[in-house]
C-alpha positions as CSV (number, residue, x, y, z in Angstrom):
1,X,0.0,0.0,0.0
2,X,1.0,3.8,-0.9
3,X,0.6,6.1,1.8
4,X,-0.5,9.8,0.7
5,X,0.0,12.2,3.1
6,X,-1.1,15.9,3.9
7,X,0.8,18.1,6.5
8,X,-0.2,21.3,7.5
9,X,1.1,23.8,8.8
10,X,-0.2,26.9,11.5
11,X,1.6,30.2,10.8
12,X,2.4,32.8,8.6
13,X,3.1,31.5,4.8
14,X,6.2,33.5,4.4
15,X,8.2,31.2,7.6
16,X,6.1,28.4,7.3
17,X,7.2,27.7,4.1
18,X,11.2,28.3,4.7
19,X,10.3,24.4,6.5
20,X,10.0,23.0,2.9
21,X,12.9,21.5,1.0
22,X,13.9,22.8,-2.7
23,X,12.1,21.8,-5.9
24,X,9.3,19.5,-3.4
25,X,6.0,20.4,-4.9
26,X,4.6,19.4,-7.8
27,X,1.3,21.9,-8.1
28,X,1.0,25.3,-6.3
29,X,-2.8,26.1,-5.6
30,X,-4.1,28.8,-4.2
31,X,-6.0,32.5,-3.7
32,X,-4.4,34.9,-1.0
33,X,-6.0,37.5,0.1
34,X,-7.0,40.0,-2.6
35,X,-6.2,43.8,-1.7
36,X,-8.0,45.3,1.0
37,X,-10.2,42.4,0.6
38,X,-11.0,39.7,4.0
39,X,-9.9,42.9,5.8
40,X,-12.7,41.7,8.3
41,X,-10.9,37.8,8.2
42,X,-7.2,38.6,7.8
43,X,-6.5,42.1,8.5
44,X,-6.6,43.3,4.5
45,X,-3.8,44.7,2.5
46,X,-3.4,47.8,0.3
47,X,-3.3,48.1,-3.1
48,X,-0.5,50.0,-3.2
49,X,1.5,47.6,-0.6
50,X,0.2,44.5,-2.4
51,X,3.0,43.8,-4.6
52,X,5.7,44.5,-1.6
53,X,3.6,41.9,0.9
54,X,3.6,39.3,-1.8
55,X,7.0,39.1,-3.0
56,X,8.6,37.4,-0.4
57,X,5.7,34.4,-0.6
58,X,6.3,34.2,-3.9
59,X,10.0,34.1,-3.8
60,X,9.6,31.0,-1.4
61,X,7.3,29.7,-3.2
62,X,9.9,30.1,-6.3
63,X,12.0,27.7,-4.3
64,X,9.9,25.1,-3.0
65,X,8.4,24.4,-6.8
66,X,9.7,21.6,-8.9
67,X,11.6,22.9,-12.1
68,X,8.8,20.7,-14.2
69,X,5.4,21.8,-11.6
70,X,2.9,24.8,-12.7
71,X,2.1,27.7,-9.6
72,X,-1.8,28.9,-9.9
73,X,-2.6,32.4,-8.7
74,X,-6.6,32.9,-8.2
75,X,-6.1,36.5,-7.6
76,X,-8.4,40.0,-8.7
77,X,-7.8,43.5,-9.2
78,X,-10.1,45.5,-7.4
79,X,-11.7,49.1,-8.3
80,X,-9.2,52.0,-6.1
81,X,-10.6,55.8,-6.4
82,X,-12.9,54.5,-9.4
83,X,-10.7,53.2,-11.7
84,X,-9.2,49.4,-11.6
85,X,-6.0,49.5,-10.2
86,X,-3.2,48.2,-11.3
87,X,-1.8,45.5,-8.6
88,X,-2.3,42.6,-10.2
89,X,-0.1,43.7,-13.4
90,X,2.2,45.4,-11.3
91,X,2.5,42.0,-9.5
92,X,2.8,39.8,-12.5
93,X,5.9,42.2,-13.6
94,X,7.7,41.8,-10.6
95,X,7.7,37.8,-10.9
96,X,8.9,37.7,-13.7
97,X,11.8,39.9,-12.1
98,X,12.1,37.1,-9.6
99,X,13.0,34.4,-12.7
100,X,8.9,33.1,-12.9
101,X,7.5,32.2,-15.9
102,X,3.9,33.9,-16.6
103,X,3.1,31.0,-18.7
104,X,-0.9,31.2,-19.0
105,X,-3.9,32.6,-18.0
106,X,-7.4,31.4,-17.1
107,X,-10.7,32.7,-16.7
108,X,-13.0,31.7,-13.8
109,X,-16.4,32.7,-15.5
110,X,-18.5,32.3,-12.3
111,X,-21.9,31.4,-14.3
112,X,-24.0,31.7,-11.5
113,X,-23.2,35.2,-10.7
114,X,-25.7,37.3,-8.8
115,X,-27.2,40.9,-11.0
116,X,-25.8,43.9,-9.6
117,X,-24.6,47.7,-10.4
118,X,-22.4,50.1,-9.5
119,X,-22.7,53.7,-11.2
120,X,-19.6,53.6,-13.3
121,X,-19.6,49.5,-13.8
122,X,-21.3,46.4,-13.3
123,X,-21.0,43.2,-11.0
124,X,-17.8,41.4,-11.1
125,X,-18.8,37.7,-12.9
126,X,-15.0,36.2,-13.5
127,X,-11.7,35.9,-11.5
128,X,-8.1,35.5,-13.1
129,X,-5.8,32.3,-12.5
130,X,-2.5,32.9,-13.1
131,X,-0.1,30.5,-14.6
132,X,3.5,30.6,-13.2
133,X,6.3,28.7,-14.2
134,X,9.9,27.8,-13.5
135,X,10.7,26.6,-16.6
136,X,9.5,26.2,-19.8
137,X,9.1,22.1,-19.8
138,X,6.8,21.0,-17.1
139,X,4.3,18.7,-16.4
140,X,0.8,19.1,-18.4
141,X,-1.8,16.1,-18.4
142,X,-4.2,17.6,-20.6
143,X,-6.0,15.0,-21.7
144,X,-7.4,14.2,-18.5
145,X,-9.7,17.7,-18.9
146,X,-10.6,17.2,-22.1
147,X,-14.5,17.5,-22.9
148,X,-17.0,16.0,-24.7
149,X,-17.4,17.3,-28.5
150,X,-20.9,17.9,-27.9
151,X,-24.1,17.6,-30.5
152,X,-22.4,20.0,-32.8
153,X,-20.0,17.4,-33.9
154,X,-22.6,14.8,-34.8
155,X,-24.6,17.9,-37.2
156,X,-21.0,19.3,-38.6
157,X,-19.2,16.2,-39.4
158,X,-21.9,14.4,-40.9
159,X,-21.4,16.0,-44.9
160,X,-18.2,16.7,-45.4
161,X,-17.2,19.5,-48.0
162,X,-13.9,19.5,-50.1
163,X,-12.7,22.4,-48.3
164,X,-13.6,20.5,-44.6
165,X,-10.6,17.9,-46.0
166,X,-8.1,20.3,-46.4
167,X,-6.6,22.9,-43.9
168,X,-8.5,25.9,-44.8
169,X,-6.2,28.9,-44.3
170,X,-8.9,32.0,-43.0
171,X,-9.8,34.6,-45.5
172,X,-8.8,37.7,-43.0
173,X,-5.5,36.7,-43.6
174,X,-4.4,36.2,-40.3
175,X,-2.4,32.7,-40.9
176,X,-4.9,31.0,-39.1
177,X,-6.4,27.7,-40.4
178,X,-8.7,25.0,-39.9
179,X,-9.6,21.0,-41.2
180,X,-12.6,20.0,-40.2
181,X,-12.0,16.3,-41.1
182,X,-9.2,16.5,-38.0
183,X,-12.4,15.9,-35.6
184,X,-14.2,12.6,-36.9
185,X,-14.5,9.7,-34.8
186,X,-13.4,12.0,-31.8
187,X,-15.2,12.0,-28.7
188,X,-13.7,14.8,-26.8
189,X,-11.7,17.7,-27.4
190,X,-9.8,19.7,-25.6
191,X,-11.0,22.6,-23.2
192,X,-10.4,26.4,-23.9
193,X,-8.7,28.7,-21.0
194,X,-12.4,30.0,-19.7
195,X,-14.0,27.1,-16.9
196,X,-17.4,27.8,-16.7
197,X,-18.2,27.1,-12.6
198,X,-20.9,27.8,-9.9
199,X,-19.7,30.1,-6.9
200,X,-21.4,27.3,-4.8
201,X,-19.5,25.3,-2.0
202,X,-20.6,22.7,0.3
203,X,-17.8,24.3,2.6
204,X,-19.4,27.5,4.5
205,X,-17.1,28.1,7.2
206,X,-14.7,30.7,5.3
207,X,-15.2,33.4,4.8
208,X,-13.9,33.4,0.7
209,X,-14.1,29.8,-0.1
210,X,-13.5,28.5,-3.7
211,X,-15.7,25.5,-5.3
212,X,-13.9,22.5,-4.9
213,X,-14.5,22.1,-8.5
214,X,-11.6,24.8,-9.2
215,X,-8.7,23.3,-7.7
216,X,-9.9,19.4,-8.8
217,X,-9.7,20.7,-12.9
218,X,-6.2,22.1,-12.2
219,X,-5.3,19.5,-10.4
220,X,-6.3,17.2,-12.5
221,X,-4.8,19.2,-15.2
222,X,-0.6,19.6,-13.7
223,X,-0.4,16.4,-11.8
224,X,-0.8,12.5,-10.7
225,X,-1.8,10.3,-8.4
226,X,0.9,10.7,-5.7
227,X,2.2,14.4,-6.4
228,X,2.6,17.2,-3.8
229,X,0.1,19.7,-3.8
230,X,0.7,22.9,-2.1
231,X,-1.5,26.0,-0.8
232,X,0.2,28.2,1.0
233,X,-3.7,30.4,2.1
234,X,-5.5,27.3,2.8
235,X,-8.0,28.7,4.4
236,X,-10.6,26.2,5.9
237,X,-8.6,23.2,3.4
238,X,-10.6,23.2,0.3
239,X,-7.5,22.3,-2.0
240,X,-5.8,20.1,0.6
241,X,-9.3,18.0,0.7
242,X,-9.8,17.8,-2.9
243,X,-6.1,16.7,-3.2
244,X,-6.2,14.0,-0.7
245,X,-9.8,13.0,-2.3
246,X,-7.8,12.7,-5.7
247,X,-4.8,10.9,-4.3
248,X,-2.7,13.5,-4.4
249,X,-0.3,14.6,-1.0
250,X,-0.9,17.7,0.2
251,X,0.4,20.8,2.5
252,X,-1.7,23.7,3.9
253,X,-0.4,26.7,5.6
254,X,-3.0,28.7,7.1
255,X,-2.5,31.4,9.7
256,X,-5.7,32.0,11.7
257,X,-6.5,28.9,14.3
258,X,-10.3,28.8,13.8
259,X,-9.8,27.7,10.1
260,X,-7.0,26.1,10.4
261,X,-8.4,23.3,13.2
262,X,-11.6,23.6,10.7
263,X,-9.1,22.0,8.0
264,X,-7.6,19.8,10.7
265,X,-11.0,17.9,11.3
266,X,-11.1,17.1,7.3
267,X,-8.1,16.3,6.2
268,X,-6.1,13.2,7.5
269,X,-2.8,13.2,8.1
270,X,-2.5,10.1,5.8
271,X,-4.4,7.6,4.0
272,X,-3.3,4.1,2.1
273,X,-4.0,3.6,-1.5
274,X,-3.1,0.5,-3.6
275,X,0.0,1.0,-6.1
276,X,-1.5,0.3,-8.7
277,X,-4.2,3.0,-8.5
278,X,-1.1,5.5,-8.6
279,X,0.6,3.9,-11.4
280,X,-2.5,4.9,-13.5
281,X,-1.4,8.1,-14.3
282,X,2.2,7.0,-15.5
283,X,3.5,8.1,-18.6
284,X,1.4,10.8,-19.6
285,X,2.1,14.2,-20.4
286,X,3.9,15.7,-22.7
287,X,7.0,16.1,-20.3
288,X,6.3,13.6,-18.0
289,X,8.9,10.5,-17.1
290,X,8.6,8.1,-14.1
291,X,10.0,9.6,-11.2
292,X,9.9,8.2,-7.5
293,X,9.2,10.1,-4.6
């Protein structure tokens, strides 16, 4: 039997995580506290200190990540003296300073967003995740979130033109091309960078908790079965829970006691799974070679 195991940690992220070894984790999850936001929760901090109060996390953060793992940022801007500011780019800039790779970036569309209005703008209905890298080559499983092609497939595919058999180059000129034929006999395809998910949680006792949904797809998405996953503002455990669901090991660093005994009661320490449920996900992956722990 494999043992998968989850430690977490009680403290401030940027000591707790100077406890971690080099190049350890596999998948960094996670949403800090946006600017001025949780001010109620964790205190809040400015916009215009943001970048200065994150640096440091994310220069540990630097060194705990495996050269082939991916770093997720669920962060927001938020609207300073009626205008957006800037923290979030300002913050983006200043990794990259540090040696991170701002490899990608996905959109949160929360579709069940409540109406609302605001006299210069509308409700907020989507949240950035931030894709960070070390290097270039890292681990990417992607067909494990690939989706169903859908009824449109069935209609489309069904007569073939002479033009759906060839690439078709676009008639704007942009160099951009399609072949239609690519798709028969496929049942799935892959996603695009937009995840379409509900705000709802079954977990209620945080104040800014995430759908477990979120960190499952990228989960899913950047590791295997017996990886380290890592969330350095776990909050009341949502990604350490999903993790240990999917097999994955886990470490939470949270600094406020209530939520962090709240992530004590659903997490355990560690579990036993059968090898051969973690040799499933061998192999895959563009970049991805056997490697033991």
């Amino acid at each position: 039997m494999k043992q998968i195991e989850s430690r977490l940690f009680l403290g401030d992220c940027r000591e707790e995580l100077k406890k971690l070894k080099d190049n350890s984790v596999d998948l960094i999850f996670t949403s800090p506290p946006y600017a001025d936001s949780r001010s109620n929760t964790y205190g809040g901090v400015s916009p215009d200190k943001y970048v200065e109060w994150f640096l440091p996390i994310s220069s540990e953060l630097l060194r705990v990540l495996k050269p082939t793992g991916t770093f997720v940022l669920n962060i927001k801007e938020k609207v300073a003296k009626g205008e957006r500011h800037t923290y979030v780019i300002e913050l983006i800039l200043e990794m990259r300073k540090q040696g991170w790779l701002w490899t990608e970036e996905f959109i949160w569309h929360k579709k069940n967003s409540y109406p609302g209005k605001w006299p210069n703008r509308f409700r907020d209905a989507w949240e950035r995740l931030l894709q960070f890298n070390k290097s270039r080559h890292f681990y990417m499983y992607q067909e494990e979130v690939m989706v169903p092609m859908g009824d449109w497939a069935q209609r489309r595919l069904k007569n073939l033109s002479e033009t759906d058999k060839v690439r078709d180059p676009s008639r704007v000129g942009s160099g951009f091309g399609k072949r239609i034929a690519n798709w028969i006999g496929r049942e799935k395809a892959y996603p695009t960078n937009v995840l379409h998910l509900a705000t709802e949680t079954k977990n209620r006792n945080h104040s800014a908790v995430f759908p477990e949904d979120l960190p499952e797809w990228f989960i899913k998405l950047f590791t295997k079965k017996g990886d380290w996953v890592l969330d350095p503002f776990m909050g009341s455990g949502t990604t350490a829970i999903v993790a240990q669901r999917m097999e994955r090991n886990a470490i939470g660093v949270e600094i406020l006691p209530e939520y962090f005994n709240l992530a004590q009661k659903s997490i355990k320490p560690v579990i036993e799974t059968h090898p051969a449920q973690l040799a499933l996900m061998e192999g895959k992956g563009k970049y991805a070679t056997n490697k033991s722990k």
